[in-house]
N, C-alpha and C positions, 0 to 999 in steps of 0.2 A: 124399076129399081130407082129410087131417091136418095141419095146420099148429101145432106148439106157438108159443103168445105169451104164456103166463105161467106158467112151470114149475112157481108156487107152489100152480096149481091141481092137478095132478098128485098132491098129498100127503091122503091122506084124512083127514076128521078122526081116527077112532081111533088111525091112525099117529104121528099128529102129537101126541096126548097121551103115547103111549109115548115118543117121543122127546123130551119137556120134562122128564117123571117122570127118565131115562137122566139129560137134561143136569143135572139139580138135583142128582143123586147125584154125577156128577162136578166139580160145581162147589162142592158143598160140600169133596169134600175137597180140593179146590182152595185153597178158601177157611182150610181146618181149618190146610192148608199154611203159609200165606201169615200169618197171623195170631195163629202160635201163638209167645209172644216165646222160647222155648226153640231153635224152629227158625231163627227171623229171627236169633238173635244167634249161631247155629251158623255161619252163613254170609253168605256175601255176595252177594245175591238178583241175578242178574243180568234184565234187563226178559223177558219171556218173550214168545213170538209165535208164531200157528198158521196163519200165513203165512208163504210163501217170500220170503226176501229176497233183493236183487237179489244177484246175481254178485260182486260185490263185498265184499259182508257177511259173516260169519258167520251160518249157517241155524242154525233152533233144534235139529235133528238133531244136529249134531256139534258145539253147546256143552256148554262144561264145569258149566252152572250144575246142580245138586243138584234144580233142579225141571226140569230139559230131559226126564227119564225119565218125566214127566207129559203132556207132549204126542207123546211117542212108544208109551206105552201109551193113552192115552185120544184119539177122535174128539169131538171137540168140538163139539156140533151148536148152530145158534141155538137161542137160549131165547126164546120169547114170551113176552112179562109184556103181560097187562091191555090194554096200548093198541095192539097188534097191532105192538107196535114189534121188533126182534132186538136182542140185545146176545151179540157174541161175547168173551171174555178175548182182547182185545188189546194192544198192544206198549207196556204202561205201566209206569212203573214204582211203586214199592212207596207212596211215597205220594199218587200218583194215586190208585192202587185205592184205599189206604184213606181217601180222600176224598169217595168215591163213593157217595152215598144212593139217585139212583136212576138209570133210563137216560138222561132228560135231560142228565143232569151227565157222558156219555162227551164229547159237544160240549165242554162246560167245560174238559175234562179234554185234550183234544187240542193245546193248547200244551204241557203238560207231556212230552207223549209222544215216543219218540223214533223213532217211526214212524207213520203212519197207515193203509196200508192193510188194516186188522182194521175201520175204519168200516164201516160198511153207507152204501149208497147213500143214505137219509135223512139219515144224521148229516152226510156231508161235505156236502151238500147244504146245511145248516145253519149249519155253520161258515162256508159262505162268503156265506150270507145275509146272516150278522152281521156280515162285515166290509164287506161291499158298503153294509149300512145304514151304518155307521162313515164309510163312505168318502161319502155320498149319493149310490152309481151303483143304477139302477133297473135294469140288464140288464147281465148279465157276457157275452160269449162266448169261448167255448174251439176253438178251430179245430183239425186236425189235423196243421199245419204245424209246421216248424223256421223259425229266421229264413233257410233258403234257400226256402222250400218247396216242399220235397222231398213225394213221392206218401208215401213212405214215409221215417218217420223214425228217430232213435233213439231208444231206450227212454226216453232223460231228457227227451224232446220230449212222450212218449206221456202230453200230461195229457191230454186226452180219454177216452180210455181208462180212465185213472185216475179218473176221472169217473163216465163216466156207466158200465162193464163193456164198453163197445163198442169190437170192437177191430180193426174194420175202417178200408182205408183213405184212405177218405174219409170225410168227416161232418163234421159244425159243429153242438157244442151254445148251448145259449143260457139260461144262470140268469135270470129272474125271481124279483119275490119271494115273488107266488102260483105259480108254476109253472115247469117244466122242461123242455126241448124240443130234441130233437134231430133232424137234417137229415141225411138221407145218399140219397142214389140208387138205382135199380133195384139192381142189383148186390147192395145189400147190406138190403135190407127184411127178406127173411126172416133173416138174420143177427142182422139188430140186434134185431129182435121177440123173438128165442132169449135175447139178453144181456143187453139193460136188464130193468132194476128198473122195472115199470108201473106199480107204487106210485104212483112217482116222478117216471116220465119220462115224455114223450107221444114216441113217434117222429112223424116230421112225413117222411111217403112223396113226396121229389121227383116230378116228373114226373107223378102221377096227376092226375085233376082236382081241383078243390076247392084243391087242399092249394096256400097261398101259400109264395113265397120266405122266406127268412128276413128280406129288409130291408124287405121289404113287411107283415111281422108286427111285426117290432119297430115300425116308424113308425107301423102302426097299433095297435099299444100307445100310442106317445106320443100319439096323438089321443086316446088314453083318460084318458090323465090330464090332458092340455091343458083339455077338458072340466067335467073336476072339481076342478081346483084350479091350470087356467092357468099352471104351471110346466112349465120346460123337461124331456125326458125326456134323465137323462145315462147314455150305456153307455162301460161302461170296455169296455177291451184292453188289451191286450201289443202295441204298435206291433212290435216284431218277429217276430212270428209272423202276424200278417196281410198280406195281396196290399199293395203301393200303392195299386192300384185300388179294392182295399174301401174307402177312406172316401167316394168318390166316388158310389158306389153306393148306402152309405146315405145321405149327404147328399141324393142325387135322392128317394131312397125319403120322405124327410120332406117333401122339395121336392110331390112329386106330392101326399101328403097333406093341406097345407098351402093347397094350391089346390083340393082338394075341399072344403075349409072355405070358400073363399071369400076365403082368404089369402093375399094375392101375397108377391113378395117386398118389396115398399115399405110391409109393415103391421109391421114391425117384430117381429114374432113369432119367437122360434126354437122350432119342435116339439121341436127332439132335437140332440145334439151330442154327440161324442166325448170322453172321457179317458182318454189314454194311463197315466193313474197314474204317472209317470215314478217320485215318490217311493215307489211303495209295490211294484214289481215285477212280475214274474205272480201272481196272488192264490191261485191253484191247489200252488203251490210250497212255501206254509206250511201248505197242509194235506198235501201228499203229507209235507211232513220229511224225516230224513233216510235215509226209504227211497228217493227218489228218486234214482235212479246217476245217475251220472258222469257227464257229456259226454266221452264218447271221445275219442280222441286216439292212434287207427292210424295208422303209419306209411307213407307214402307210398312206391310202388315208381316206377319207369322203364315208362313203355309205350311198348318199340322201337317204333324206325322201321319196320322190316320191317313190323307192322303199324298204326302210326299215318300211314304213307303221307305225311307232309308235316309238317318239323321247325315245330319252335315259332316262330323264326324267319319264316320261310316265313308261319305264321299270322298275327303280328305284322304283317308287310307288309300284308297284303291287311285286315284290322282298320283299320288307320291308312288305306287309301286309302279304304275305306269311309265312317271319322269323315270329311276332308277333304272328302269329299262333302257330308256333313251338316251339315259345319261347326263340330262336336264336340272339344271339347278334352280329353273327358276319359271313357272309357268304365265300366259296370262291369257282373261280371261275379259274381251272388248264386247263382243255381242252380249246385248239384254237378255237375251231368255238365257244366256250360258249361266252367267251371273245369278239370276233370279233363281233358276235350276241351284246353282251349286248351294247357296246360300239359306234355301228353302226360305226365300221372300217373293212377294209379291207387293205389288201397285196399284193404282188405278187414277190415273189421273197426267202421269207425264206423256204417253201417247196413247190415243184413243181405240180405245177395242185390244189392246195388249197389256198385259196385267203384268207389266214390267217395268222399273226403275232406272233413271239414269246413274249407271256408274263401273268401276271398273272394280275385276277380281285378281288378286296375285297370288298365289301359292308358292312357298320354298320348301325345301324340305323338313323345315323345321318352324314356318311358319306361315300365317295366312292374311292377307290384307283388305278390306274392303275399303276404295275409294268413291266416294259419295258427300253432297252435300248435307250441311249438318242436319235442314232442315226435314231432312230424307228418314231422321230417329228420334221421332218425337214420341215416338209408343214406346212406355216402357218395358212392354213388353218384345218388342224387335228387339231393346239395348240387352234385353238379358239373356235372348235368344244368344244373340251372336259372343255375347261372353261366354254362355255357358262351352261354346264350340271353337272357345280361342283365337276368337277372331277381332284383328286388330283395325280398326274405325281410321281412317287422313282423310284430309279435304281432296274433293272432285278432283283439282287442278295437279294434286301430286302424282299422280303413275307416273310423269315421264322422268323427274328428278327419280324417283323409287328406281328404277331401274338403272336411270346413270350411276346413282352407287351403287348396286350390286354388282353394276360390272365393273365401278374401280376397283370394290374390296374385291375382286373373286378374280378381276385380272383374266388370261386366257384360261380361265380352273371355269370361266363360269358357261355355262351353255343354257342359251333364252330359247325356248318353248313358244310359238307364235306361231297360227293359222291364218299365214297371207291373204286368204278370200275371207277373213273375218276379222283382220283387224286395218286398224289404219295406218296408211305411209308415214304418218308424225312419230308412230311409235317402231316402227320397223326400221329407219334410218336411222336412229340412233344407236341399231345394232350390230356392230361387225358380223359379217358376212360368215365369216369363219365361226363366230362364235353363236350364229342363229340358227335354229332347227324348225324348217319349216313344214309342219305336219300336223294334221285334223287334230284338234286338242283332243284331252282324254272329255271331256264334256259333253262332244257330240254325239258320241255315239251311246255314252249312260243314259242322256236324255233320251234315246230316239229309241228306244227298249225297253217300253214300259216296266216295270215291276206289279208285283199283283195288286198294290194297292192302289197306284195308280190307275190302270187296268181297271180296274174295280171303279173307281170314282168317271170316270171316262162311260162305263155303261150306265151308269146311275146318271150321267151328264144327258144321255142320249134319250130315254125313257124320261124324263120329263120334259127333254124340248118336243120330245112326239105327243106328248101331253099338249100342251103350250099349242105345237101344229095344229090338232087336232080341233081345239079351241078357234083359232082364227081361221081356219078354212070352214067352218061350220057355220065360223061371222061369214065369211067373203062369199060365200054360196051365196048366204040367203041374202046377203045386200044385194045382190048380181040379178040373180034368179027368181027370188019371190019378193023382194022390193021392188025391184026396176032400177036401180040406181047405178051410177057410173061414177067407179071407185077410181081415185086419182092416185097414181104411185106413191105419191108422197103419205098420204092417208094411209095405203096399204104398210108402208116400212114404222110409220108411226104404231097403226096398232098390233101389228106380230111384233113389236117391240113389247109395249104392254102386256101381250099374254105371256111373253117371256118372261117377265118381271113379275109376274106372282106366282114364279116356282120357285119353291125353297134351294138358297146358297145363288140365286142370280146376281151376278156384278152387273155385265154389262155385254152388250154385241161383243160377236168374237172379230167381226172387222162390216163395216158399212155395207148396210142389207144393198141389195140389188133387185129392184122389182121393174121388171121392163117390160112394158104393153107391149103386143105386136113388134113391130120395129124396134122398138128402145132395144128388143130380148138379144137383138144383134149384135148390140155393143155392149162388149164381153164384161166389163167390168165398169157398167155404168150406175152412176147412182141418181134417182129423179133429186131437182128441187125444183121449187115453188115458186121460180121467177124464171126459169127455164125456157127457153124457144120451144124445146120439143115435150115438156112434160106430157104427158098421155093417164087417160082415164079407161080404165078395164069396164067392159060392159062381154054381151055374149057375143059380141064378133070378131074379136081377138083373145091368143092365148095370153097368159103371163109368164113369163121366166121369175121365179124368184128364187134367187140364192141367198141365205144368210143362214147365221151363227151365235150359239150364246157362249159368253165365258160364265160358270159355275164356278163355287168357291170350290168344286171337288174334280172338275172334267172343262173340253172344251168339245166344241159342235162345230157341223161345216157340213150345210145340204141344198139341194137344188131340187129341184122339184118346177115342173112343166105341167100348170093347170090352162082348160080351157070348157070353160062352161057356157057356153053354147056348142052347135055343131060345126065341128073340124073337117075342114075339106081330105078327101082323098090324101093328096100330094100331104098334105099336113101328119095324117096317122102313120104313112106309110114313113116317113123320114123319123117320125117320134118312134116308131118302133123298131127301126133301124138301130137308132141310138141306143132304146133299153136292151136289143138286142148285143150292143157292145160291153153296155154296163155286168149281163149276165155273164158276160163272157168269162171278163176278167174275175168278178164273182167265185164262179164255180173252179177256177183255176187250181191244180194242185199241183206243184214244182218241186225242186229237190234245193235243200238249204245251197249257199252259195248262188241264187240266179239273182244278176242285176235284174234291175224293175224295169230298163227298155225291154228284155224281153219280152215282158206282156204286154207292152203295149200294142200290139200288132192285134191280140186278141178283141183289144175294146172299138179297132178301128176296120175289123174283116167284114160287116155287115153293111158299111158304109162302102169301104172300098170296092165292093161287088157291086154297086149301083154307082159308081164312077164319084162316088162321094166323100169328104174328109173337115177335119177342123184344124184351125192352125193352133191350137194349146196341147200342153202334155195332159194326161190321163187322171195324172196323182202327184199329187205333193202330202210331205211328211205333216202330222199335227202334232202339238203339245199338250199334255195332260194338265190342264189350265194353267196354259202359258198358252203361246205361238199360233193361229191360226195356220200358219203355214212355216215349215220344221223340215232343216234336212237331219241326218246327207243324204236319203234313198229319196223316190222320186217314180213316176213309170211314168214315161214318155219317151217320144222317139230319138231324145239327146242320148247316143250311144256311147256320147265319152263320160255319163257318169256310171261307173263301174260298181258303185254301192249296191251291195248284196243284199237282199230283202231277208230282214232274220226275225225270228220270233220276237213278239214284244213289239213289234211297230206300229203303227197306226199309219193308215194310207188313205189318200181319196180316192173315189172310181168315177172320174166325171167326165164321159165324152160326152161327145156335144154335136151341134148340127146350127150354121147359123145362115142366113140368107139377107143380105143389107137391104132397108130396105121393106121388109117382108118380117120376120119373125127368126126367133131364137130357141133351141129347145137343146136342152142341157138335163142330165138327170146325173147326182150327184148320192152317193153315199159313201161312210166313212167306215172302214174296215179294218179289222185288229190281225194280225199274222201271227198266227198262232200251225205248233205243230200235229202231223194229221194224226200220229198217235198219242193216245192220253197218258202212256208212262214216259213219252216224250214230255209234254205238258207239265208232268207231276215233278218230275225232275227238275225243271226251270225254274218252278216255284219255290223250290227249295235251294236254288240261286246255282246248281250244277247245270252248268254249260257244255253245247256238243264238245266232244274233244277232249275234256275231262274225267278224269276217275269218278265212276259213280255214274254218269249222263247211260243208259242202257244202249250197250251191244248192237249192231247191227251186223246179219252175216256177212261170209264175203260175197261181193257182188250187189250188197243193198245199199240202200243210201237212207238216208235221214228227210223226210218231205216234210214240205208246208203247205199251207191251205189258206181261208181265208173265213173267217166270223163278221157276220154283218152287224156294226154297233147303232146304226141311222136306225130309226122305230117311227116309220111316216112312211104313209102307204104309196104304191104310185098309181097314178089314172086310170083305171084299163078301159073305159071307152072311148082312149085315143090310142090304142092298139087296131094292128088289121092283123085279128086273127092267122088271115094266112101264109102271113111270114116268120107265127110264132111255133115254133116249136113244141111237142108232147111235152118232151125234157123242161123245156122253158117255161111253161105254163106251170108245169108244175114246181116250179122252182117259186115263182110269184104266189100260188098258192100257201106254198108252207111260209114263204117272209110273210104273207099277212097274217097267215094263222099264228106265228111268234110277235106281229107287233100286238095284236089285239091282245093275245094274254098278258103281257109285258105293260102295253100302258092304258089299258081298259078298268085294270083298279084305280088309277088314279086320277079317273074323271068321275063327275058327281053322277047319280045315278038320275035317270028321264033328264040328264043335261043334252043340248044342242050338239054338242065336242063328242059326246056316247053315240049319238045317235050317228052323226054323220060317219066315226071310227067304225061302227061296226057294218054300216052299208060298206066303207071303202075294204071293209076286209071279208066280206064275202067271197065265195069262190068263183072263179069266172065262169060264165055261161059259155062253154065252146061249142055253143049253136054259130054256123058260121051264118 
């Protein structure tokens, strides 16, 4: 087992003298450059940089500056001086540099600059030490949210990232001002151990034992200085990029501390308290500069009717009869896809692989608001959409004044509608407590229940990317097996991008493919590039893990799939057949309405468990019907505190997994529709009668209402990395009929003697259960 977690060890010392000796010759004539007043007054120095700047910028490659010919001939490597520190020549300008005595002063020197990402992970580190002392906050944190918070954000969001090198997407760092510490999940351990600066950062591995939350670290920080010198511990934020619910969280987390002391709440003590900084902004901001882009601002399209299944209107109604319930005057709506959902729009362009816009929704009883930049409706087709449905257009910036008057005119009459785990603390603070009602908006769960025409555009999504599949494994065989060639990850995400892109209604991936050779297959949510330490080349002595996704203009995709074209060791079939052994599990599953989704999770992980075996991710997350890759509130995994009911009209993944660091990954994913097990159950929903109501058919006493499961994935799986003898009569035959349904399903619509036909109909043969 090999696992890198500190790359820096990789570098031997000899190596690393020849490369300071290199950098010092280049930096002198860098220096000889930069210094000499015959060249200074030749020209007019433009700032130089050995970083890529954002899309927006000018990159140092095709400027016109007289020294750009220097970062195109010369690799610029860190210099170590003396105190194990780096200093690369970054984006300063001319008398920055010559201000500069030693590496300390690059810190100093980063106001002046008109970019920062040339810092090293210590420097930015620094800079914002000093202003957090400035400010007297004792703990900054950086979350990975936008102020919707979105899973995935846009690049102007990605201060985390910017941060700490980590660029997965979850995690929560947390500046101290002895130390550095970052938060993220199974998923992404081995990821982030690859990225951070260990220097620097401590990763902080959720989920293991030992390792605390992050509120329960910081408070017990504030007991540490409580201690020693009896003052409050203050942590700044960005009230806009954190949950509502986080301050509540750490507030308990100090609360619980505080009575380990011996502390009620009547000793007058505060351990710890929040500052939003109002005046001083995101802290992270001044040091990114102004490398940091844009906040986007893609234009919004039309998502017909045909498949948004139920005009805006239509939503609106049933929104408002829900407030009425609650007694709500005034709803809102922070997350992207809620919006994108309610509004029947889509995007493509403000965050990638999400076909969703930046902006806020508000509903009253009697009216509707869309907040958004202008530049957001420039089809005029979007302006007439949203007229037609009485919907009222303000700039980005206005939801939070929108709401200060609704609650002066409405006074204590008014009651605000807001999903603390979905919206942000900037907009929840300004709500009296008394007059907020916090509960899953009416949005979640319309979305997360398809309608039939969604539904409908959702199989029609799937059957062509089994198209598309069939296509590029037909490529990847024969590059592998009858060329000889050794296919590079990056190569492989390239061209199952391309097959996906010539099916009719293709936008764009539904989130960053995942192709991992052998070992990469471990790291759960890796994605290759092409300047990579570890990128890896597929030939026939390892498998591949590839997980990806398309967004359609009518559906969304989300499949995994564990190929290996050569011969699979023993230990290798029997753990892959483990896994499909979980996936049928859950599969063939028939429950009674009302079962949360941990339930079944126990099913996708009994075949594992019996050979002492397990994965650290949940089973299933919810999808959007061309929207969201990943959709709640339902879920199947082993987190028992979510209580969401699995009901007809959902859409679920079924992806366990099996991973080995190190060694290899095998993950088999399909995406499933919940639907009920009888058809005048069925017939009834589509005529919009719901269990429970007049009209939904009768059950005796004694019966109950069940659900079941319909496979929408249409992509075959391996079976000569199956071992027969752990598969079951039932099981086998189970694999039989999915192929004999994908081959009828997407065998029309491959060209006929095509490579894509040929390989489809080999993979959907019947299995041989010659043992």
């Amino acid at each position: 087992m090999f696992v890198i977690t500190n790359r820096k060890n990789l570098i031997r010392p000899k190596c690393k003298q020849i490369t300071n000796i290199r950098a010092l010759i280049q930096y002198s004539t860098i220096a000889f450059c930069l210094f000499s007043k015959t060249f200074a007054s030749s020209f007019s120095i433009d700032p130089l940089s050995s970083v890529q700047h954002s899309k927006n910028q000018a990159s140092v490659g095709s400027s016109s500056s007289p020294l750009s010919f220097l970062s195109r001939t010369f690799k610029f490597p860190p210099l170590t001086l003396g105190k194990k520190r780096d200093i690369t020549l970054g984006p300063f300008s001319m008398s920055a540099l010559s201000s500069m005595t030693n590496v300390d002063s690059l810190a100093d020197a980063s106001s002046e600059a008109t970019a920062s990402t040339a810092l090293t992970a210590g420097e930015k580190l620094k800079v914002l030490r000093s202003k957090m002392k400035e400010l007297n906050v004792d703990a900054y944190i950086i979350p990975s949210d936008d102020p919707h918070l979105s899973e995935y954000v846009p690049e102007a969001y990605m201060r985390r990232k910017f941060l700490t090198g980590f660029g997965g997407s979850a995690g929560t760092a947390v500046v101290f001002q002895n130390e550095a510490c970052l938060w993220t999940d199974s998923r992404y351990h081995n990821e982030a151990s690859l990225q951070i600066d260990a220097d620097h950062w401590t990763l902080m591995k959720q989920g293991l034992p030992k390792v605390p939350s992050l509120t329960k670290y910081i408070a017990e920080a504030a007991v540490s200085k409580y201690e020693k010198d009896q003052k409050t511990f203050r942590v700044g934020i960005d009230p806009f990029v954190h949950a509502a619910s986080f301050e509540k969280d750490l507030m308990d987390a100090f609360q619980e501390q505080l009575e380990k002391l011996g502390l009620g709440k009547d000793s007058g003590v505060r351990l710890g308290e929040i500052d939003t900084l109002d005046d001083h902004g995101n802290l992270i901001d001044e040091i990114w500069g102004g490398e940091r882009p844009a906040i986007p601002t893609s234009p919004f399209r039309v998502h017909p009717l045909e498949y948004a299944g139920v005009s805006v209107s239509e939503k609106l109604e049933e929104i408002r009869e829900k407030m009425k319930e609650k007694k709500a005057t005034l709803c809102i709506f922070s997350a992207l896809d809620d919006v994108a959902y309610l509004f029947n729009i889509r995007a493509k362009g403000d965050i990638d692989t999400c076909p969703v816009g930046i902006a806020y929704g508000i509903v009253t009883l009697d009216g509707v608001t869309l907040f958004c930049h202008e530049e957001k409706l420039t089809l005029e087709q979007v302006k007439e959409h949203l007229k037609e449905a009485g919907v009222t257009v303000k700039p980005y910036d206005g939801v939070i004044d929108e709401i200060k008057n609704h609650l002066a005119t409405n006074g204590d009459n008014a009651k605000i509608w807001i999903d603390k785990t979905r919206s942000n603390y900037a907009i929840s603070r300004i709500i009296p407590e008394k007059l907020l009602l916090n509960k899953q908006n009416p949005v979640t769960a319309m979305k997360a229940c398809k309608n039939k025409e969604e539904m409908g555009g959702m199989k029609r999504a799937h059957i062509v990317d089994g198209a598309a599949m069939a296509n590029f494994i037909a490529w990847l065989e024969n590059e592998i097996v009858n060329e000889g060639r050794s296919v590079s990850e990056v190569e492989i995400d390239k061209v199952l991008r391309s097959y996906r892109a010539q099916q009719p209604g293709y936008v764009e991936d539904s989130f960053p493919t995942i192709a991992g050779v052998g070992s990469n297959g471990a790291i759960i949510h890796y994605r290759a590039k092409a300047d990579s330490d570890i990128l890896k080349h597929l030939d026939t002595s390892n498998p591949i893990l590839i997980d990806s996704g398309g967004q359609y203009t009518y559906g969304t995709t989300d499949v995994t799939r564990t190929w290996h074209f050569g011969e699979a060791t023993k230990e290798f079939k029997e753990n892959y057949t483990r896994v499909l052994k979980g996936n049928i599990g859950v599969d063939v599953m028939v429950f009674p309405t009302k079962t949360p989704g941990f339930v079944l999770d126990v099913f996708a992980r009994k075949s594992l468990w019996e050979a002492g075996l397990d994965y650290g991710h949940g089973t299933g997350h919810g999808v959007g019907a061309a929207l969201n890759v990943h959709e709640g509130p339902h879920s199947i995994s082993p987190r028992y505190t979510n209580m969401e009911a699995m009901k007809k009209g959902m859409v679920v993944s079924n992806e366990p997994g099996l991973y080995e660091d190190g060694k290899f990954g095998i993950r088999i994913e399909n995406l499933l529709e919940c639907t009920y097990v009888l058809d005048e159950d069925n017939k009834a929903y589509d005529e919009g009668i719901e269990e429970g109501e007049e009209g939904f058919p009768e059950k005796p006493i004694g019966k109950k209402t069940f659900l079941r499961f319909n496979k929408l994935t249409m992509i075959p799986i391996q079976k000569n990395l199956m071992d027969l003898k752990l598969m079951t009569t039932e099981e086998l035959d189970w694999l039989d009929a999915y192929h004999q349904e994908i081959f009828e399903k997407v065998s029309p619509l491959l060209e006929a003697n095509s490579p894509g036909l040929a390989w489809l109909t080999k993979a959907c043969e019947k299995i041989d259960r010659k043992l």
